[in-house]
TORBARO-135737 format. One record per residue: z, x, y of N, C-alpha, C in turn. Coordinates in steps of 0.001 Angstrom, whole numbers, plus 500000, padded with zeros to 6 digits. Layout:
<lolos>
ZXYZXYZXY
...
</lolos>
This chain:
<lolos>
140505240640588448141797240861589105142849239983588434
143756240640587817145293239995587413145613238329588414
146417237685587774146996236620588425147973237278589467
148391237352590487149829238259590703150582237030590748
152166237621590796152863237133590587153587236858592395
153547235373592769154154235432593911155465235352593989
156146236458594913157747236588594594158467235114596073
159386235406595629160222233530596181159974234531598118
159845233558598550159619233490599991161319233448600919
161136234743601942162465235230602494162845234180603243
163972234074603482164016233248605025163330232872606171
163114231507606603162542232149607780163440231995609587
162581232468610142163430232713611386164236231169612012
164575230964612658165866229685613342165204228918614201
163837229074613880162710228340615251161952226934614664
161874226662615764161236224820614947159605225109614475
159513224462613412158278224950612538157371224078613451
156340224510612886154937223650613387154028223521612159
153140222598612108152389222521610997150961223134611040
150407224272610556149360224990610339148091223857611120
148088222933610411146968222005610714146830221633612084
147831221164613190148188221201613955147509222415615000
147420223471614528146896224366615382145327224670615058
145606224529613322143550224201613472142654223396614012
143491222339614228143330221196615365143129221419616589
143262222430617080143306222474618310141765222798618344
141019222199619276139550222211619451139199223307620328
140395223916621474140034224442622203139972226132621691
140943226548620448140399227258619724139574227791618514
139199226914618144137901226715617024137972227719615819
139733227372615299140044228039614156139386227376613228
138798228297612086138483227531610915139091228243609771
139906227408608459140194227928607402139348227905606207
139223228831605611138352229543604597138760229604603294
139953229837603365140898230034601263142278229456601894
142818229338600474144220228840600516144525227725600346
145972227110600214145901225668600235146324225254601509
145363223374601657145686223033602822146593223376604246
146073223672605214146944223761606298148090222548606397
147624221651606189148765220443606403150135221081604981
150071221550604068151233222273603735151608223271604030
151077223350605640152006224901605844152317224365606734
153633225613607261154532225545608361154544227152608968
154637227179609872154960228474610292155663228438611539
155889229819611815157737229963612782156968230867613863
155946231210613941155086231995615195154312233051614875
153724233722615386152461234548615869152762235637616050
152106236335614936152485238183615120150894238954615218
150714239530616163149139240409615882149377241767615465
148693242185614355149267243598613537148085244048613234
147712245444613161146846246294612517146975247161611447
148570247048611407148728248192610387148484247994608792
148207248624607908147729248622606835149128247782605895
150424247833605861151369247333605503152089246784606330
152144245496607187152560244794608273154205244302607320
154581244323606226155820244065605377157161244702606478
156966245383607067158313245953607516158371244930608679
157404244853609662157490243992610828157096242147611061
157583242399609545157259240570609201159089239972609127
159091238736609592160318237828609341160475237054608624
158911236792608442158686235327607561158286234355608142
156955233441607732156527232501608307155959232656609626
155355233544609682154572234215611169153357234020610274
152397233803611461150901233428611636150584234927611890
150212235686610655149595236999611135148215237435611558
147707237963613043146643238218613102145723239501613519
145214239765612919144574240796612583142776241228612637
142578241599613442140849242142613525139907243092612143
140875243210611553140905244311610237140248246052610624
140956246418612224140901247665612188141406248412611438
142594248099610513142935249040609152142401248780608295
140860248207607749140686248360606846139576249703606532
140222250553605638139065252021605402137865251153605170
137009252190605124135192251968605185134971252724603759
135480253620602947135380254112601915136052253621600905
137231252686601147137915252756599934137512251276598927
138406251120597635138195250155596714138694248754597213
137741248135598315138307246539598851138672245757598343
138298245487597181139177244699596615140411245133596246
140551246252595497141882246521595440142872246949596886
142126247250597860142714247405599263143384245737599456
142368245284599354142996243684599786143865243204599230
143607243687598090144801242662597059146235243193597501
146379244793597470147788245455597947147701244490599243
147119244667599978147673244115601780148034242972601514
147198242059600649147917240328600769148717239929600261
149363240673599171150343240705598240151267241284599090
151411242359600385152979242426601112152708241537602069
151993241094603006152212240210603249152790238891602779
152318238592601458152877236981600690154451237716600618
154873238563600260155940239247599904157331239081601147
156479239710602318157400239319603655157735237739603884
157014237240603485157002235697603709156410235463604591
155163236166605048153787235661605934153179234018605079
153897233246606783152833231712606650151259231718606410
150610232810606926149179232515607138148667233874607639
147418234156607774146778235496608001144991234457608517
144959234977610230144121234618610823143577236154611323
142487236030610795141027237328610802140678237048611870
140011237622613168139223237654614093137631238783613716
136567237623613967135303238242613393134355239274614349
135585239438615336135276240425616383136381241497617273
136339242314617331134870243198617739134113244029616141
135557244607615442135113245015614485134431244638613463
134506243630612703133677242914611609133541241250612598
131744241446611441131272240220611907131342238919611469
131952239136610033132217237523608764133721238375608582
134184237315607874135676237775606909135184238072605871
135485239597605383135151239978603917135297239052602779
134745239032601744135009237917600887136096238121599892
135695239782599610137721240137599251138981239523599710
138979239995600992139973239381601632140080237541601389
138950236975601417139088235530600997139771235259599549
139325235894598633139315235726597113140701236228596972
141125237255597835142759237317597896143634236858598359
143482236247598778144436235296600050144213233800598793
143006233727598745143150232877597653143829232656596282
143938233819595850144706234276594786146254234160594780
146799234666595906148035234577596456148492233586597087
147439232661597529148286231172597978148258231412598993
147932232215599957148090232612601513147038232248602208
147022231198603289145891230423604143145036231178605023
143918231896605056143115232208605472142597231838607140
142590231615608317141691231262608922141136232480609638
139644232021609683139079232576610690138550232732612308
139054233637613183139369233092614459138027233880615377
137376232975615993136093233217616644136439234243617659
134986234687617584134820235643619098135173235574620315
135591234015620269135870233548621998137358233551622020
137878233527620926139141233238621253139945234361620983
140972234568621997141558235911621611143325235689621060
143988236726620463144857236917619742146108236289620539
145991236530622000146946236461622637146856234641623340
145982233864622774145432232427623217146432231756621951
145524232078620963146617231777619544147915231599619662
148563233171619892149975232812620119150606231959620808
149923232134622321150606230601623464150420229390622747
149301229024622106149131228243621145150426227509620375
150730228823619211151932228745618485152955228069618773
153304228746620483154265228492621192154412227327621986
153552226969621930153285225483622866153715224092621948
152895224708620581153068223688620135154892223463619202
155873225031619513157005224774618567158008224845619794
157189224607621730158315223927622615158394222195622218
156389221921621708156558220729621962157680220087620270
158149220710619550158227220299618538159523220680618447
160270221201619340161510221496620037161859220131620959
160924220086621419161550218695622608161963217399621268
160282217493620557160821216156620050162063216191619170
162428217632618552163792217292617555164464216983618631
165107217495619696166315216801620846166219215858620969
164781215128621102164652213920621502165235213263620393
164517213463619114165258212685617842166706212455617888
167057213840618016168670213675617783169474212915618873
169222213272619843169258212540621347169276210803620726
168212210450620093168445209030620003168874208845618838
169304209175618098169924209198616858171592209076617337
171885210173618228173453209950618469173903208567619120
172954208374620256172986207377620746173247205679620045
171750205811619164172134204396618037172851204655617161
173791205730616742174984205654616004176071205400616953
176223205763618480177681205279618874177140204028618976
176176203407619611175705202044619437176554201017618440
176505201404616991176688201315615780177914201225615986
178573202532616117180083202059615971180974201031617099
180515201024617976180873200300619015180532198431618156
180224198202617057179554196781616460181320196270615771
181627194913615505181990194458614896182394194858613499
181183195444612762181032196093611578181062197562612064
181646197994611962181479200150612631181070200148611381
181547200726610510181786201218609429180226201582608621
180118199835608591178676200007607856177661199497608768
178091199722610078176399199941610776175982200813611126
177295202336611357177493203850611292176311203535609876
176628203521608924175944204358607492174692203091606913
174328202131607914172646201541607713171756202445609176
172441202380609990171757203636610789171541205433610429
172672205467609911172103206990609425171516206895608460
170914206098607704170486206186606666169102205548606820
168613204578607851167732204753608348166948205685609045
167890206716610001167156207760610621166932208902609388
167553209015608448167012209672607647166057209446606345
165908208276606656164895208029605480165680208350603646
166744207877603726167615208006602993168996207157602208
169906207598602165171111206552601810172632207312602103
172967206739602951174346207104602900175907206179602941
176927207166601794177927206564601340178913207076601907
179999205894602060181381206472602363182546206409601087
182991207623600710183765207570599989185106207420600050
186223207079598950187589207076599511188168207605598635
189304208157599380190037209148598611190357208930597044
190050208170596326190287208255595209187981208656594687
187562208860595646186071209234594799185345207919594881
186050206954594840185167205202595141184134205090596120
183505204425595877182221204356596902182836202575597604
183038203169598904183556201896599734182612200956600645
181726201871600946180535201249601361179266202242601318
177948201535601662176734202271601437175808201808601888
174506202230602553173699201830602991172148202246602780
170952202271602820170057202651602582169527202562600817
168141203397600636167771203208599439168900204274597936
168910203881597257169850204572596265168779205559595474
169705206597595514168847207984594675168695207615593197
168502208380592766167761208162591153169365208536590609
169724208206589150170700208141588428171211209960588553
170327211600588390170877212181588162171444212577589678
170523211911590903171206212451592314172088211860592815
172406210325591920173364209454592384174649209946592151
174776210560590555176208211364590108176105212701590699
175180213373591132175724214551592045175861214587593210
175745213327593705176065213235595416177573212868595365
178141212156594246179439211863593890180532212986593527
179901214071592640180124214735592345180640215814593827
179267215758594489179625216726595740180911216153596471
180961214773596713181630214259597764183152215025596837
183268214776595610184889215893595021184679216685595768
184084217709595540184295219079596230184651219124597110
184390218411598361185194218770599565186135217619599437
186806216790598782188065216534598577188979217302598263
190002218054599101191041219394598696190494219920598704
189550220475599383189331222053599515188822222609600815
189060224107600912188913224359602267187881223954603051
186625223822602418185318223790602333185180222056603517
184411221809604099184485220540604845183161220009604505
182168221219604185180905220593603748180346220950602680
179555220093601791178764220902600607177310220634600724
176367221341600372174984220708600193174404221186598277
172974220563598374172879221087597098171371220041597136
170213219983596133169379219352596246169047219455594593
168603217926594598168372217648592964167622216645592726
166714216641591648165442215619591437164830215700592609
164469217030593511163912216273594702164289215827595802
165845215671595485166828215067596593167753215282597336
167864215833598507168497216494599554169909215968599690
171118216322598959172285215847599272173151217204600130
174195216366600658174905216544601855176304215429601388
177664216594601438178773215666601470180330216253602916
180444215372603696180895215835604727182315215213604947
183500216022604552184719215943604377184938215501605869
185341214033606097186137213066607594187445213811607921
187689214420608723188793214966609733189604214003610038
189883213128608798191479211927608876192248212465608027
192309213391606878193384214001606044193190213145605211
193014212142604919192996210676603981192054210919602877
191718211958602586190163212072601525189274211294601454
188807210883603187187045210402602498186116211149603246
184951210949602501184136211840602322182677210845602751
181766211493603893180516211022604042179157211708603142
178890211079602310177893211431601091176297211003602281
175706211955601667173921211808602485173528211968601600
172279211114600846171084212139600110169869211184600601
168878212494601038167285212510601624166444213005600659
165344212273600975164229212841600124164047214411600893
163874215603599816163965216926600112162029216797600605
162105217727602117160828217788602674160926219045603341
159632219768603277159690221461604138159977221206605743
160221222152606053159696222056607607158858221559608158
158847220675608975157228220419609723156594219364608948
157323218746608261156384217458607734156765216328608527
157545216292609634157981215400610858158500216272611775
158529215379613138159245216333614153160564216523613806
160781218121614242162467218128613375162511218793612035
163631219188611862163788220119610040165105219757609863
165499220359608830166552220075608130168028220302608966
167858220988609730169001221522610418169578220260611698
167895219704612251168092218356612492168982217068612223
168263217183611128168916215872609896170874216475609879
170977217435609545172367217737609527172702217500610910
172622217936612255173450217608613145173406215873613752
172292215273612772172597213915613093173605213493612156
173670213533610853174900213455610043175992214017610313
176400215392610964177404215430611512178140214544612765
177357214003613332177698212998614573178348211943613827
177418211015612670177962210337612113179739210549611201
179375211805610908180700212153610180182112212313611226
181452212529612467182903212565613486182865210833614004
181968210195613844182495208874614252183125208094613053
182481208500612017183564207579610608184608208205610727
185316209227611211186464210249611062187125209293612105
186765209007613205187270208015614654187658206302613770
186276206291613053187060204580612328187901204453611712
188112205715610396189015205641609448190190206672609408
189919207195610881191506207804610767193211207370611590
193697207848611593194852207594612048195280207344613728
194748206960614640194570207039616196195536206540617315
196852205978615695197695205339616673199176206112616529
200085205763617702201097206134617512201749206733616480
203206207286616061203694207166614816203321207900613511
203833208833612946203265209830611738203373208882611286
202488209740610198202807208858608524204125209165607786
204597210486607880205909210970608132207331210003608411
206840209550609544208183208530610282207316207345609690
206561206340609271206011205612608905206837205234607490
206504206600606935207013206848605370208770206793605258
209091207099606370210840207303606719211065205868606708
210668205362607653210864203972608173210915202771606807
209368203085606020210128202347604916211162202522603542
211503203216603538212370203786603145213557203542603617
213895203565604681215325203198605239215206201202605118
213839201200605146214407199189604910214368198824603705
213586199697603057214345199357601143215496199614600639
215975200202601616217658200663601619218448200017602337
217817199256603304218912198018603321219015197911604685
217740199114605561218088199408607257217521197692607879
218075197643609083217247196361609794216004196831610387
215043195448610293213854195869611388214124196815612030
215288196555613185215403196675614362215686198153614661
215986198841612915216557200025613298215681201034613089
214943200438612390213589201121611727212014201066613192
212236199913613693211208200255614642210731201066615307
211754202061615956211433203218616899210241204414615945
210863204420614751209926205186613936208163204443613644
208096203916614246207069202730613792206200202988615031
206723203418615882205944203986617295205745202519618278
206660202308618072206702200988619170207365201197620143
207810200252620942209107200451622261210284201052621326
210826201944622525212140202738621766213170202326622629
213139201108623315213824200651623823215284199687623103
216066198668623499217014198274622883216725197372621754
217274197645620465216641196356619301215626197103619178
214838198456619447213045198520619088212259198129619919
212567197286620759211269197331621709210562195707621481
209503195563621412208997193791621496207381194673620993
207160193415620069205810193637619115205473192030618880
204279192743618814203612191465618786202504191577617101
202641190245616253201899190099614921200684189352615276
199552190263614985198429189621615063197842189191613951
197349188293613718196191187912612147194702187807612704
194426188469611896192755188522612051191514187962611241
190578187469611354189359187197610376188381187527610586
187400188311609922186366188809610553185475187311610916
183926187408611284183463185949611596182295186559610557
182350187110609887181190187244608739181949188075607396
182005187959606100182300188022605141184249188387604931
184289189149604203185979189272603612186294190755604670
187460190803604513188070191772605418187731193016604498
187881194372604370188098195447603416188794196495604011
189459197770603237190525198343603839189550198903605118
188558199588604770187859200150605897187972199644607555
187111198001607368187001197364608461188462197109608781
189610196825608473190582196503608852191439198204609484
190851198828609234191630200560609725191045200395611137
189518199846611259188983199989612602189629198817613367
189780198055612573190805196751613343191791197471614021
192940198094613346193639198760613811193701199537614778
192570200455614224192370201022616140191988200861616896
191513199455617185191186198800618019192386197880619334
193296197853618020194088197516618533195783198716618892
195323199437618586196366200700619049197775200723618120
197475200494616912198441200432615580197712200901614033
198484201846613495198055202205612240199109200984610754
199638200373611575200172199323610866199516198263610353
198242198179609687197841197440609101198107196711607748
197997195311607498197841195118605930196547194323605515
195567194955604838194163194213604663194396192778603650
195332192533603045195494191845601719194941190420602577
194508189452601429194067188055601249192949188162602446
192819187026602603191383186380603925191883187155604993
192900187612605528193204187645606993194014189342606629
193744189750607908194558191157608439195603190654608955
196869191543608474197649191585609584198467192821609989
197982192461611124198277194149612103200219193730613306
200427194908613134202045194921613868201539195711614958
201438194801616043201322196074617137202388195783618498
203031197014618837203402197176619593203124197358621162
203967196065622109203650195455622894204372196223623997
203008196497625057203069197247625983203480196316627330
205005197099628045205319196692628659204384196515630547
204861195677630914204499195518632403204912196672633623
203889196681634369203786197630635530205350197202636082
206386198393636553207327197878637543208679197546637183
209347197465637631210946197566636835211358195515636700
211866195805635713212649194768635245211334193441634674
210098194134634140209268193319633980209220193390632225
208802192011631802208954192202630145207626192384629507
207424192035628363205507192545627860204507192278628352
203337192179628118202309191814628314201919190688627764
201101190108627630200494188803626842199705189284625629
199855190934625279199269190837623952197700191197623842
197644191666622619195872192089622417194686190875623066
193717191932623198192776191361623964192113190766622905
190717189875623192189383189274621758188864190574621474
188318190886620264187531191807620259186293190921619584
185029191678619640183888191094619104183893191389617719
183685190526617061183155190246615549184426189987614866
185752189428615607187032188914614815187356187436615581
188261186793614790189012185750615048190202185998615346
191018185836616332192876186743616251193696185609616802
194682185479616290196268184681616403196642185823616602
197769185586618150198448186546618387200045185989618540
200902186579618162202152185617618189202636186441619718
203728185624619770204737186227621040205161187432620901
205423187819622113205956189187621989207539189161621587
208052189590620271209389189755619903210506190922619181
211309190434619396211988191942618461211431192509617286
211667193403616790211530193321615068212293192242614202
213819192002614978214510191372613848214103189740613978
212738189415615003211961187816614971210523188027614556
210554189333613011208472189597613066208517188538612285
209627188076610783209131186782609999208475185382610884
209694185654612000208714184053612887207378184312613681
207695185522614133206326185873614846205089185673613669
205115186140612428204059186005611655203259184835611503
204533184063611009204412182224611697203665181846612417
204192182413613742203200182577614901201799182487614998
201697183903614438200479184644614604199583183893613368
200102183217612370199125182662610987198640180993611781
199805180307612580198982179303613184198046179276614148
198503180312615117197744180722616204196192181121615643
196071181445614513194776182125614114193803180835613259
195158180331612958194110178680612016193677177979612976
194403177921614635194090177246615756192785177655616333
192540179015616266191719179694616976190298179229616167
190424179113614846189013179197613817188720177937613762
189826176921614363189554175294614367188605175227615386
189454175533616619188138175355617573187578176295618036
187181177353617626186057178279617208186219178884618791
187187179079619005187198180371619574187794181818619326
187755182841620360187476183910619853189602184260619645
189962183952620262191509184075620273192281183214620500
193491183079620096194362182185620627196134182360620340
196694182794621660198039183100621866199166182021621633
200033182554620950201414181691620522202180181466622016
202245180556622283202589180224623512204062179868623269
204834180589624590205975181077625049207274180920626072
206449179674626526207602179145627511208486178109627079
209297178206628132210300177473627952209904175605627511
210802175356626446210394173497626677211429172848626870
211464171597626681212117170880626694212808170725625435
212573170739624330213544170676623125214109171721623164
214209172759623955215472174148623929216322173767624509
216484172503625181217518172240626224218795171560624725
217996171440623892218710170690622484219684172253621760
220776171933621489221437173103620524220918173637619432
220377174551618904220121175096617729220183174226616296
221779174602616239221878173858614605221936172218615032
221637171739615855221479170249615727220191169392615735
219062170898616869218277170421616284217285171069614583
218035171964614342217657171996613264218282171160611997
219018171019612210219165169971611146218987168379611390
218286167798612741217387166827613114216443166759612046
215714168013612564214215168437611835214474168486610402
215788169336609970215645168748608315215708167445608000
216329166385608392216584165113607991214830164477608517
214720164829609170213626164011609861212109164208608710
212403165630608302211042165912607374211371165990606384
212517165828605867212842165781604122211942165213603553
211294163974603560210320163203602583209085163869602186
208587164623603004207793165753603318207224167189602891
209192167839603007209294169037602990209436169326601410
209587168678600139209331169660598939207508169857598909
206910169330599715205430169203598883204949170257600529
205060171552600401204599172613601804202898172072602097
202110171850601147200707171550601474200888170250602677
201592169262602680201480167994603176202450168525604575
203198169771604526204166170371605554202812170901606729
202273172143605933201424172381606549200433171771607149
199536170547606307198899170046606739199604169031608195
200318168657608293200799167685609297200774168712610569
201343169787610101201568170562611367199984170836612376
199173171038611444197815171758611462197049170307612094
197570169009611819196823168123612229197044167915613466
198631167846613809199031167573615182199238168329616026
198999170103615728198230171050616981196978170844617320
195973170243616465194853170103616887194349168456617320
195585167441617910195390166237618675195144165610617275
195820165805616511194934164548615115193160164412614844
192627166319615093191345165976614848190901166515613136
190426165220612324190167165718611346189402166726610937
188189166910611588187162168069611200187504169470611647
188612169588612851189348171154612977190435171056612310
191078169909612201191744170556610851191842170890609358
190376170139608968190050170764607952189149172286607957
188619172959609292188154174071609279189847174955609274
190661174609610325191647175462610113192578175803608557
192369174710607667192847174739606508191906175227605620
190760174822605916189646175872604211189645174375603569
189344173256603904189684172047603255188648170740603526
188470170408602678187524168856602981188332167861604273
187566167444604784188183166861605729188627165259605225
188148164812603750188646163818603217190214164308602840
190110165582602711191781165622602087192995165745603122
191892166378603855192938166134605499193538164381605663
192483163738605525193137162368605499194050161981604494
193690162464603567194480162030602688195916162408602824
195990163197602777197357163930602924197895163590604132
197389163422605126197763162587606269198433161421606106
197450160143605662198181159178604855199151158856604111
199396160402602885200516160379602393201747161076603124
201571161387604048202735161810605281203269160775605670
202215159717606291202684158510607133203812157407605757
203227157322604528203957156664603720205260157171603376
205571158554603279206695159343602845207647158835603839
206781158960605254208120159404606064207890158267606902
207433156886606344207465155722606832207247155381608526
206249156225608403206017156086610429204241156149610784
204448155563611811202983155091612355202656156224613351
201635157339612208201202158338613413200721158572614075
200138157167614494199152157049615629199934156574617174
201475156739617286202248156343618064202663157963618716
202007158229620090202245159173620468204151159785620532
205026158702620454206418159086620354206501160142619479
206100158771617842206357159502616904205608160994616370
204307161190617166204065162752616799204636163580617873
205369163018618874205716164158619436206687164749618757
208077163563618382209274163825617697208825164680616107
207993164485615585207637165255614634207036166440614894
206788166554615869206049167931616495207356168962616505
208035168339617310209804169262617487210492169086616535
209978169162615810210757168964614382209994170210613934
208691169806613524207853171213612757208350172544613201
208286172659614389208240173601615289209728174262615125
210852173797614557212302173989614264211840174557612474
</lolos>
């Protein structure tokens, strides 16, 4: 008998596979397989019982076909009978062909073995006790139970991804979790094609440039998803619903049906979950187009004031713009990046971010009080996994001082290691002093001082934190020998004993001018 030629296998039906072995397993029907390769590489989609001599028309694919062999003639050439029958069957995309050795025949012909063998098609033989219609419940039992567990999978899969994003880190604990549940690696791309972050094991060099490759494709184009599989390797690139061009890249090791609970269709609706929560981190969630965003600066490179430009900025549209408040941020584990700082942002209810140097700084607009004639609020709340200086709530045309604000308030906060700390706002006692008198106090008073800003700053930084050297060298990034030092050379410049509570107060209202 010829080799035949097996033609590519049809679709199969939308049902959760089960694994062949799995049901030979079952003790209570005492299937045994005879030819073919291993049951543990098959999968099949359910249970068809057929007699007819060409079962090809009423096949879907991946059905467990079973059969007593009442069509087989008693006169004709069996082997060549067999070979036609197992060849449309392999053809329909029949998983398997289970013989029953009763009522009609008492063994499985050995034709029929040697053909099924030939064709790659798994053989079992199904005893006298067990009948056609046991099998099937069988089938079915075992692709509810293999139904529960994909829900279940995905079920906890969605779960430890909002988990994930709800972390300090969203970004990349979204894509070390999906990339754990898939036994895989996944990247976030940014609109220029860059890989911004990534998690899991890395594909081989030719699946690494076509998972890159994919993530283009759905950059600009109608298309939101692509798939494609290479070396072996199951990629997936899923265009984020922020307009911003990035793109969630997947690639899995490529596996059939039924080699875990769950199939491929699985794995995609857990990556889609992930792809609508990176779409939530890195998109736009606050007030204000990009439109009026884009207007806004534009009219202040042209010469508009803060104050006139704010309303476009999605803040209070009230008189002057409304009252905003400048926050600075630090994460409490490594450097800021544009990513983590977008989720900063929407965390805090502003697409006004700037990621640049050690610290974020976000402009957010300060939500007024319940009730008439009441003024802002006190400003963003702590969030977990940041450090935040929050300045006062002020016009636009006071964000340069508010920044001020918000950059000491945040060196204060990392000194003594807590999670926030507000620019405080009341009234003092040196306001009862005129403006330009006491500002030009404060110039005369710190001239000796004021060309050298390191020894400016440092004084200031020493005497918000009570003259303690070791927070003020955490709030500065600085040895705490140089804190002294520079201390010392303060006290010589400006010829005063700073251990005299007068004199740091009077220098305090001085800084502070």
């Amino acid at each position: 008998m010829r080799e035949p030629a097996v033609p590519p296998a049809p679709p199969t039906p939308p049902t959760p596979p089960v694994s062949l072995a799995a049901l030979v397993s079952r003790e209570d029907l005492g299937l045994r397989q005879i030819a073919g390769p291993p049951a543990a590489d098959v999968s099949i989609h359910g249970a068809h019982a057929s007699e007819m001599s060409d079962p090809f028309p009423y096949l879907l694919g991946g059905e467990l076909l079973l059969t007593a062999g009442v069509h087989i003639p008693r006169d004709a050439d069996a082997r060549g009978y067999f070979d036609a029958y197992v060849s449309r069957i392999s053809a329909a995309g029949g998983a398997a062909l289970g013989f029953g050795v009763a009522p009609v025949h008492d063994t499985v012909p050995e034709e029929l073995a040697a053909a099924c063998e030939a064709y790659g098609l798994p053989l079992l033989e199904v005893p006298p006790r067990t009948t056609f219609s046991g099998v099937a419940r069988a089938v079915w039992q075992l692709m509810a139970q293999a139904r529960l567990a994909e829900l279940r999978r995905i079920s906890e899969a969605q779960q430890g991804l909002a988990a994930a994003a709800s972390r300090p880190d969203p970004v990349p604990s979204v894509l070390r979790r999906l990339a754990t549940r898939l036994d895989g690696r996944a990247v976030l791309y940014g609109p220029e094609g860059t890989e911004i972050a990534a998690a899991g094991r890395e594909p081989e060099g030719e699946a690494r440039r076509a998972l890159a490759e994919l993530a283009r494709v759905v950059t600009g184009h109608a298309s939101t998803t692509a798939t494609d599989t290479v070396a072996g390797t199951r990629l997936a690139a899923y265009a984020l619903g922020t307009g911003r061009g990035f793109v969630l890249g997947v690639a899995a090791p490529h596996r059939d049906p039924g080699d875990r609970p769950g199939d491929q269709s699985g794995d995609h609706t857990i990556a889609s979950v992930a792809a609508v929560l990176l779409s939530l981190l890195t998109g736009e969630h606050q007030g204000g187009t990009g439109a009026a965003r884009s207007s806004a600066l534009v009219r202040l490179l042209l010469g508009a004031r803060p104050e006139q430009v704010a309303p476009l900025l999605g803040g209070g549209d009230g008189e002057g713009g409304g009252h905003w408040h400048v926050v600075h941020a630090r994460p409490h584990t490594g450097s800021p990046d544009p990513v983590s700082a977008s989720a900063l942002g929407a965390a805090l209810g502003s697409a006004l971010v700037d990621p640049a140097g050690d610290a974020v700084r976000v402009l957010v607009p300060a939500t007024p009080q319940a009730g008439p004639g009441t003024g802002p609020v006190s400003g963003p709340g702590a969030l977990p996994g940041w450090t935040l200086g929050v300045s006062a709530p002020v016009t636009p045309a006071e964000w340069p001082a508010a920044d001020a604000q918000a950059a000491r308030a945040l060196a204060r906060a990392r000194a003594t290691r807590v999670p926030l700390v507000r620019h405080g706002a009341r009234p003092a006692l040196a306001d009862l002093v005129p403006d330009d008198e006491a500002e030009a106090h404060a110039r005369a008073l710190l001239a000796p001082v004021a060309a050298v800003p390191a020894l400016t700053e440092t004084l200031r930084a020493w005497l918000s934190l009570h003259g303690s050297w070791d927070r003020t060298a955490v709030a500065l990034s600085v040895h705490r020998n140089t804190v002294r030092q520079r201390i010392a050379r303060c006290a010589a410049l400006l010829d005063a004993d700073l251990d005299d509570p007068d004199v740091r107060m009077e220098l305090w209202f001085a800084l502070r001018r």
